[in-house]
C-alpha positions as CSV (number, residue, x, y, z in Angstrom):
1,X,0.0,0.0,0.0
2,X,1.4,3.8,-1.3
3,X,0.3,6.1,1.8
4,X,1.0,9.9,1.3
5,X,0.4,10.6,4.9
6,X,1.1,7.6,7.1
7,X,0.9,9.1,10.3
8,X,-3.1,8.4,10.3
9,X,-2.2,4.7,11.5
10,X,-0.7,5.6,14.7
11,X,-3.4,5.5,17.9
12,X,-5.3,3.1,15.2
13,X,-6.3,-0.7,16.1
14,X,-4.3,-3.4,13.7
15,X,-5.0,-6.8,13.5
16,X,-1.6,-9.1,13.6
17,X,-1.3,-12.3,12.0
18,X,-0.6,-15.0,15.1
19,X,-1.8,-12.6,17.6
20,X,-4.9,-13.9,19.4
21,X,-5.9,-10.3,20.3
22,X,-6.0,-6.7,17.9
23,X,-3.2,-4.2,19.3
24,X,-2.7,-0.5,18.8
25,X,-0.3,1.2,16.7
26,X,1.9,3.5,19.0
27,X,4.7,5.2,16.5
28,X,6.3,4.5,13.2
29,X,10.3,5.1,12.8
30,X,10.4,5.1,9.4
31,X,14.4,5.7,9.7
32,X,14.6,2.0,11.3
33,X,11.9,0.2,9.0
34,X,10.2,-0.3,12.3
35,X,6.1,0.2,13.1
36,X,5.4,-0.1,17.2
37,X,2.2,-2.5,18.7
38,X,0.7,-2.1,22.1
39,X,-0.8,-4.9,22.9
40,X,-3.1,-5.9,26.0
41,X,-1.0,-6.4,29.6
42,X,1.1,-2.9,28.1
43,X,3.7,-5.9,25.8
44,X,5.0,-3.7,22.4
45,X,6.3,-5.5,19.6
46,X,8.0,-4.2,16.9
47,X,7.6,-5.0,13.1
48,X,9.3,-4.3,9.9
49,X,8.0,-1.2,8.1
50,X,6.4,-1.4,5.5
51,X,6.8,-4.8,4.8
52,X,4.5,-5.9,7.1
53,X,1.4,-4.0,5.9
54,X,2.3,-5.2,2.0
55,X,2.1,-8.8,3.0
56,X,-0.7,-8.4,5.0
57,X,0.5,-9.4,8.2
58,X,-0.6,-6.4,9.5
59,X,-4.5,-5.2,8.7
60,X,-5.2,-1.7,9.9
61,X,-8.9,-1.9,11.3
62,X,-9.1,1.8,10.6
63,X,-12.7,3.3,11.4
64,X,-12.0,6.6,9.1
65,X,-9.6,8.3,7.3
66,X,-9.2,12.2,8.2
């Protein structure tokens, strides 16, 4: 996916492949290739950026754009 204006995706719920439960996207450090998820009990995980929204690993559940 071509996003001008990734930054929409942080504070939005994502749906991980292999994670029982959705998590919440905290920051994106685009200089490391790296996108942040909170998930329940406070645990963050990084993931490769933006690799892991192309395969579809990673599925924003984003309510609206704007």
């Amino acid at each position: 996916m071509a996003w001008n204006d990734e930054t929409y995706l942080i504070g939005e719920r994502v749906r991980v492949e292999n994670e029982k439960n959705p998590g919440v996207v905290t920051r994106i450090d685009k200089e490391r290739g790296l996108i942040y998820v909170l998930y329940k009990r406070m645990r963050e995980e990084a993931y490769p950026y933006p690799e892991v929204i192309d395969q579809k690993i990673m599925i924003p559940l984003v309510q609206k754009k704007g």
